[in-house]
C-alpha positions as CSV (number, residue, x, y, z in Angstrom):
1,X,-68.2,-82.2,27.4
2,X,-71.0,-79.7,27.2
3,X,-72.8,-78.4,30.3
4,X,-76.0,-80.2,29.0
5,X,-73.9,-83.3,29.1
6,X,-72.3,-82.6,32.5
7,X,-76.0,-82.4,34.4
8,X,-77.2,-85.1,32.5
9,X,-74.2,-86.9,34.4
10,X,-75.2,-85.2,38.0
11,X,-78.6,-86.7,37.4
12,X,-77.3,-90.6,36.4
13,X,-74.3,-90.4,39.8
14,X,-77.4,-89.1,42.4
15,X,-79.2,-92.2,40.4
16,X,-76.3,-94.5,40.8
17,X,-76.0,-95.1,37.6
18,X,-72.6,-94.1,36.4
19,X,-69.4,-96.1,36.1
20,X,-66.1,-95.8,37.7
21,X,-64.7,-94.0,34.4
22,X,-67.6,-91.4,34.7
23,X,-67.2,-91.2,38.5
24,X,-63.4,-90.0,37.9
25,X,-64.4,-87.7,35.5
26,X,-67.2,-86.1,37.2
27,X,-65.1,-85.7,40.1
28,X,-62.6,-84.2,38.3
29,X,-65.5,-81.7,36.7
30,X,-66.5,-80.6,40.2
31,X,-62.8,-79.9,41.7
32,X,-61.9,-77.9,38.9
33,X,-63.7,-74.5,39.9
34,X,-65.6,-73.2,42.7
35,X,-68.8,-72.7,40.5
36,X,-68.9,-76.3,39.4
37,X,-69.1,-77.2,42.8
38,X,-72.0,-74.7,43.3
39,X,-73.5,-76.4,40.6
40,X,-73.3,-80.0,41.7
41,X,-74.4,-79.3,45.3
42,X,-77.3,-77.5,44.5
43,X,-78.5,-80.2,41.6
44,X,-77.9,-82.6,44.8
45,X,-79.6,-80.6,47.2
46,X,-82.8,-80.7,45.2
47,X,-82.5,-84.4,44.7
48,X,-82.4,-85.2,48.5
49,X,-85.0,-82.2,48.9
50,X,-87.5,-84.1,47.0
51,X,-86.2,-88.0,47.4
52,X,-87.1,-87.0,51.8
53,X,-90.4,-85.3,50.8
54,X,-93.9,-86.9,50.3
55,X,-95.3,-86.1,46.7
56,X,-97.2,-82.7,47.5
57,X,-94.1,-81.5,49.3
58,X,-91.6,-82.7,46.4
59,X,-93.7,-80.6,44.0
60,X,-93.6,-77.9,46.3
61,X,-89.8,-78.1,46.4
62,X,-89.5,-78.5,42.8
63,X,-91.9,-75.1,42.4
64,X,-89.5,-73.1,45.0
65,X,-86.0,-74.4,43.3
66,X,-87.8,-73.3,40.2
67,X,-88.4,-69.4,41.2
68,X,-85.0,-69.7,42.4
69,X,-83.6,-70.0,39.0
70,X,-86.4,-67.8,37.5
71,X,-84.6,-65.2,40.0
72,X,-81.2,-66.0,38.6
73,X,-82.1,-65.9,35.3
74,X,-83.8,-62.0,35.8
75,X,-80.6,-61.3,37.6
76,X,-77.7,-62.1,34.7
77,X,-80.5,-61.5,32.3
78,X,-78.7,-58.8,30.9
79,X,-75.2,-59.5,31.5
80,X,-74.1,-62.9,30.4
81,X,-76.2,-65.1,27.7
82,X,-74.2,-68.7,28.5
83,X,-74.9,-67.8,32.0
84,X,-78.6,-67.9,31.2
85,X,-78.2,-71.4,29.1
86,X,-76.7,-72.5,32.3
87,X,-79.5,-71.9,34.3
88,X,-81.8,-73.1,31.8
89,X,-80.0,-76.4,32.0
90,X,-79.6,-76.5,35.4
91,X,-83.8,-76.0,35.7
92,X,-84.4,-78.7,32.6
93,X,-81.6,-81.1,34.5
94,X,-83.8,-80.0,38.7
95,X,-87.2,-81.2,36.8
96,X,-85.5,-84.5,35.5
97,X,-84.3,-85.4,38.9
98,X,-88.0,-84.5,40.5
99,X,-89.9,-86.4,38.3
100,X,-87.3,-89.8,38.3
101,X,-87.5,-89.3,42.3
102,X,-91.3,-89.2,42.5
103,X,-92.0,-92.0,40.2
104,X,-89.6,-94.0,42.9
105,X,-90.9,-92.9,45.9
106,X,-93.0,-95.9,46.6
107,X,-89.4,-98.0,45.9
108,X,-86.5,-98.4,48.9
109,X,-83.8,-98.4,46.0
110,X,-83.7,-94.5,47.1
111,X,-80.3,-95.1,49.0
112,X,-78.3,-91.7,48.9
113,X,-75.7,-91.8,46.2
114,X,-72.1,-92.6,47.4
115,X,-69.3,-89.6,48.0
116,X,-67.5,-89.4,45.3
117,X,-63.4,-90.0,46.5
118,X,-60.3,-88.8,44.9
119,X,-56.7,-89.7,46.0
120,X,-53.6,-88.1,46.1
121,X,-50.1,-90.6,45.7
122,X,-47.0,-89.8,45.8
123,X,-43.6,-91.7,45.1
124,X,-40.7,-91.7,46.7
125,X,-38.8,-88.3,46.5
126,X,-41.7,-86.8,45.5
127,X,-43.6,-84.2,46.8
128,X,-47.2,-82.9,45.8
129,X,-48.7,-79.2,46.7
130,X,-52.3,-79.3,45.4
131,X,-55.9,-77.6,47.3
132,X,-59.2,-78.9,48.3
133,X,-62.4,-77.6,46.9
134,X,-63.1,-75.9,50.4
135,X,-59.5,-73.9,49.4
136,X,-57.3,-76.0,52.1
137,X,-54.0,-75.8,51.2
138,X,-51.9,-79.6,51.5
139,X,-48.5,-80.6,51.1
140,X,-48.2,-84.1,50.5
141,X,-45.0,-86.0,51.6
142,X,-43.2,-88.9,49.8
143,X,-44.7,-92.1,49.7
144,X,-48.3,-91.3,51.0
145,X,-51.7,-91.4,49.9
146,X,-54.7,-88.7,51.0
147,X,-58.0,-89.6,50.1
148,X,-60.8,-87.0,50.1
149,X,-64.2,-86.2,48.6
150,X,-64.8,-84.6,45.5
151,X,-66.9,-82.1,47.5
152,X,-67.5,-82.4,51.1
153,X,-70.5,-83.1,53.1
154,X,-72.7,-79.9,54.7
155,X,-71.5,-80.2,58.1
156,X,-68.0,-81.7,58.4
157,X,-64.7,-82.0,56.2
158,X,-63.0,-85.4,56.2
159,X,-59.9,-86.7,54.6
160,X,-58.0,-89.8,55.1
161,X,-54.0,-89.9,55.4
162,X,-51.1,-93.0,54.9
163,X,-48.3,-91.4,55.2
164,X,-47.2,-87.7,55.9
165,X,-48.7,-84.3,55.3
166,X,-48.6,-80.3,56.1
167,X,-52.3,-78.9,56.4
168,X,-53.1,-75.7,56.4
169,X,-56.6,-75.8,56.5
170,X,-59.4,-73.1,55.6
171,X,-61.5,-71.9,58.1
172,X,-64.7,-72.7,58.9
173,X,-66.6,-72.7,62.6
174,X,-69.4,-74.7,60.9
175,X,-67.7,-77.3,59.2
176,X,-65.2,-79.3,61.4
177,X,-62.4,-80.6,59.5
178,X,-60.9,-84.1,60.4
179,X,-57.8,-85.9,59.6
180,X,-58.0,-89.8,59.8
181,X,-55.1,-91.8,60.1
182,X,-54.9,-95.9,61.1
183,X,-54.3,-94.9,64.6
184,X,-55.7,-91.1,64.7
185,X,-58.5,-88.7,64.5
186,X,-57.4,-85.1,64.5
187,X,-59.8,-82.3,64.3
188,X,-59.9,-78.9,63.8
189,X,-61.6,-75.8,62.8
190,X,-58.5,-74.0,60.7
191,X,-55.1,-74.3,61.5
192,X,-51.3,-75.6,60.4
193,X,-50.1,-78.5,61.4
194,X,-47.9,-81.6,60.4
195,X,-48.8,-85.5,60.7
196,X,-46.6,-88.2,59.9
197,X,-48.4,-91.5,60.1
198,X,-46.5,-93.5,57.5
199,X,-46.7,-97.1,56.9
200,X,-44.5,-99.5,58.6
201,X,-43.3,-97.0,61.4
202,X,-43.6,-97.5,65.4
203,X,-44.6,-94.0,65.5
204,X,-47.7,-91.3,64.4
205,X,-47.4,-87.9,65.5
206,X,-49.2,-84.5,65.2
207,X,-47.3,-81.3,65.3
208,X,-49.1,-78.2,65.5
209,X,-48.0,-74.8,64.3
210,X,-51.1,-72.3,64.5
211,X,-54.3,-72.5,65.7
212,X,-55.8,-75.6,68.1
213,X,-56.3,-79.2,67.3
214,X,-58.0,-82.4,69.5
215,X,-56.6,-85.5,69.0
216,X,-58.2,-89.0,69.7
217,X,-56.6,-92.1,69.7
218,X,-59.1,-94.7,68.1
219,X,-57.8,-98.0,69.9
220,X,-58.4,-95.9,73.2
221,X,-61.4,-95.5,73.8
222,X,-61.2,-92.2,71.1
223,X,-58.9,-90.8,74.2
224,X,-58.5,-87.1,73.4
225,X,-55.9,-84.7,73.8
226,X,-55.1,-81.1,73.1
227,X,-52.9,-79.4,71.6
228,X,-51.4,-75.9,71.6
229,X,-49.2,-74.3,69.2
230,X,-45.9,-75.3,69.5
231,X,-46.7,-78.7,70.8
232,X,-46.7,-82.5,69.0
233,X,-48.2,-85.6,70.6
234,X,-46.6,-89.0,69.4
235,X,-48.1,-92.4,69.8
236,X,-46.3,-95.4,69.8
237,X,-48.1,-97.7,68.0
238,X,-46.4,-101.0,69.6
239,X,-46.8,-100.0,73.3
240,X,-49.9,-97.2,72.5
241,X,-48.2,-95.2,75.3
242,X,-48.9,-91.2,74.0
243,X,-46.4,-88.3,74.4
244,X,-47.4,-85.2,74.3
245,X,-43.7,-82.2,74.2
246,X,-42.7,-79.3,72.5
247,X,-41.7,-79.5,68.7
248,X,-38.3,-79.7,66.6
249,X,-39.9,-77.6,63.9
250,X,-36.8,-78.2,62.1
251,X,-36.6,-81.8,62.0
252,X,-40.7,-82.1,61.8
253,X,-40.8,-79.7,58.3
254,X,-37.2,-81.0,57.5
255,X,-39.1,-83.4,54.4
256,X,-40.5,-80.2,52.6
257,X,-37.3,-78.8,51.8
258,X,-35.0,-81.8,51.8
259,X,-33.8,-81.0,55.3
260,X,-32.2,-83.9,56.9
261,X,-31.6,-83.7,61.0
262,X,-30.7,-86.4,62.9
263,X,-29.6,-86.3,66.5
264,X,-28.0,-89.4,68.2
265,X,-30.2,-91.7,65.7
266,X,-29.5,-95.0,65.0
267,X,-28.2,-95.0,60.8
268,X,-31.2,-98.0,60.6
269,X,-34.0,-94.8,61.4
270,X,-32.0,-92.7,59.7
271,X,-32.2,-95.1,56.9
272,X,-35.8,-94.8,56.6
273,X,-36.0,-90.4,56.0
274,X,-32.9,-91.1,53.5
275,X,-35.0,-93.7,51.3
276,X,-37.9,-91.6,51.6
277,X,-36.3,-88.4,50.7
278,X,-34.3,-89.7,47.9
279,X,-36.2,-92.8,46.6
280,X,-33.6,-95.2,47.5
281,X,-33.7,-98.6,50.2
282,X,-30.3,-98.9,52.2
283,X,-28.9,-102.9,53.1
284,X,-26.7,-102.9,56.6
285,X,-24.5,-105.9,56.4
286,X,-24.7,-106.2,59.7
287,X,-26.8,-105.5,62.8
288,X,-23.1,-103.4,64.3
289,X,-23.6,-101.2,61.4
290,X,-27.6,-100.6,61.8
291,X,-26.9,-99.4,65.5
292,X,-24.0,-97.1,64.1
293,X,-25.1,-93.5,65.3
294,X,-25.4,-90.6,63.5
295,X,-25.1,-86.5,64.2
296,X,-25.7,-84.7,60.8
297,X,-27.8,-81.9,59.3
298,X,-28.0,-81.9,55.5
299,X,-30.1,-79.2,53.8
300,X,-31.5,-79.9,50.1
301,X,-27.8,-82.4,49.6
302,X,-27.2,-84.5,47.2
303,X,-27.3,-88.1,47.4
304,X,-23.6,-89.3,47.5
305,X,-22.9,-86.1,49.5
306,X,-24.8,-87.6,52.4
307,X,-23.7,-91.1,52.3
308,X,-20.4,-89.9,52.4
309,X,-20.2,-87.7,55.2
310,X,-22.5,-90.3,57.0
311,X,-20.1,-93.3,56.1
312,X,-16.6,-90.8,56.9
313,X,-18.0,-90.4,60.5
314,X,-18.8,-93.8,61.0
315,X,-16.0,-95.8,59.5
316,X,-18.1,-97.3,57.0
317,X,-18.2,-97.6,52.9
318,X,-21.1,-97.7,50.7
319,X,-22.0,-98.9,47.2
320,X,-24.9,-98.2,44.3
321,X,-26.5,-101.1,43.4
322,X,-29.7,-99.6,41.1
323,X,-32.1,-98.1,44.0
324,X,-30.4,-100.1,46.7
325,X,-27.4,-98.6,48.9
326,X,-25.2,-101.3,50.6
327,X,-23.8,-99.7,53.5
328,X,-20.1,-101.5,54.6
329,X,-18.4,-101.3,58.3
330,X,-14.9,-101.4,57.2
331,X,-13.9,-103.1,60.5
């Protein structure tokens, strides 16, 4: 598509006119380099500069945004001709947006154009490294969805997390960054830290590596609590009791390297990193061999290799059936 055609597309999203196909694709437009996100904000900027004005103020605005680009133009002038048919664009796409918002002024279908939201999914076993536009680096663990904007608002960064994830997040005193969860809002300026709040667990926790985070608990009034490096806080979802101790960092990173720790756990949790590590479900045939308890550290093992040494120190026996593991006390 041809940059004509990509800010005739700014122009129909801050109009609301585009479809969920276009949408997709614009978003992918604007998270594929930092100057297309330059782009978009400012052709958004001067929409909302002009849709919040009166009609001597929005031609006011349009006049300033237009010796903006007259400066930009003089400035690459003599460097970079598709740079100068960018701006030229860019002005020819401003003047479109002015004159649609002041022949709607007098309407109230002005409502500001929805974020535009991308997601992240992963499978089973899988694990995804990708960055935000604002250059924060994620790691996304199996089975878990992040949603975020295409390009975030001017004041605050906010992304929403099933599942697990490793942040390290950019820095930025004037633009807060927040992680949402079902049960969690954690905040931060930049820093590295871990949250595990997957579906159809008793437990969310936070674990913090560098820098500071505040955490509030949403069904608690937005309770907060700090924490310092070194330290996790775990809420128990059933009982909404918090604990806030110092980290295993071994056992809280274990998923990003196929590290598998378990201390005294019952196989049935145990059961639930395995499937998620290795894309797998395992069947107890019994509630004896659920409660079985396991001591083992695996690092980046194969399959079989764990079951076996888990089933040779607990008198047990196991069998492939597709994606399902039957696990058998031998008795």
């Amino acid at each position: 598509m041809e940059e004509r055609d990509i800010y005739l597309l700014i122009t129909q999203y801050l109009l609301k006119h585009t479809s969920t196909e276009e949408n997709e694709f614009l978003a992918d437009w604007i998270t594929a380099s930092p100057r297309n996100e330059q782009t978009f904000e400012e052709i958004k900027a001067s929409w909302f500069d002009v849709k919040l004005a009166d009609k001597e103020e929005s031609l006011k605005a349009l006049k300033k945004l237009n010796h903006i680009i007259d400066e930009q133009e003089v400035n690459v002038k003599r460097s970079n001709k598709k740079f100068i048919l960018k701006w030229s664009m860019l002005a020819a796409t401003v003047a479109v947006v002015c004159m649609v918002s002041l022949l709607m002024l007098s309407s109230n279908d002005l409502a500001p154009a929805s974020p535009l939201y991308l997601q992240k999914v992963s499978k089973a076993g899988e694990i995804k490294t990708f960055y935000l536009v604002d250059g924060t680096k994620i790691i996304l663990g199996p089975k878990s969805i992040l949603k975020y904007p295409a390009a975030f608002e001017k004041y605050h960064r906010q992304v929403e997390l099933i599942g697990e994830a490793y942040f390290e997040v950019s820095k930025n005193p004037h633009k807060p960054f927040t992680v949402r969860t079902d049960d969690l809002s954690i905040n931060v300026l930049g820093t590295h830290f871990n949250v595990d709040a997957s579906k159809n667990e008793n437990l969310t926790a936070v674990s913090l590596f560098e820098g500071k985070v505040n955490v509030n608990v949403i069904d608690d009034h937005d309770e907060e609590y700090k924490l310092k490096p070194g330290q996790e806080l775990v809420l128990n979802r059933s009982s909404h009791q918090v604990y806030q101790h110092v980290l295993d960092s071994a056992n809280v990173m274990g998923w990003m390297t196929k590290t598998l720790v378990f201390n005294n756990e019952k196989l049935s949790d145990a059961a639930k990193k395995i499937g998620k590590m290795y894309g797998v479900k395992l069947v107890f045939d019994d509630e004896s061999t659920a409660d079985t308890r396991v001591f083992a550290r695996f690092e980046n093992d194969p399959l079989n290799d764990v079951l076996e040494i888990i089933c040779s120190t607990g008198n047990l026996s196991y069998r492939n059936d597709g994606n399902k593991i039957y696990i058998i006390n031998k008795k």
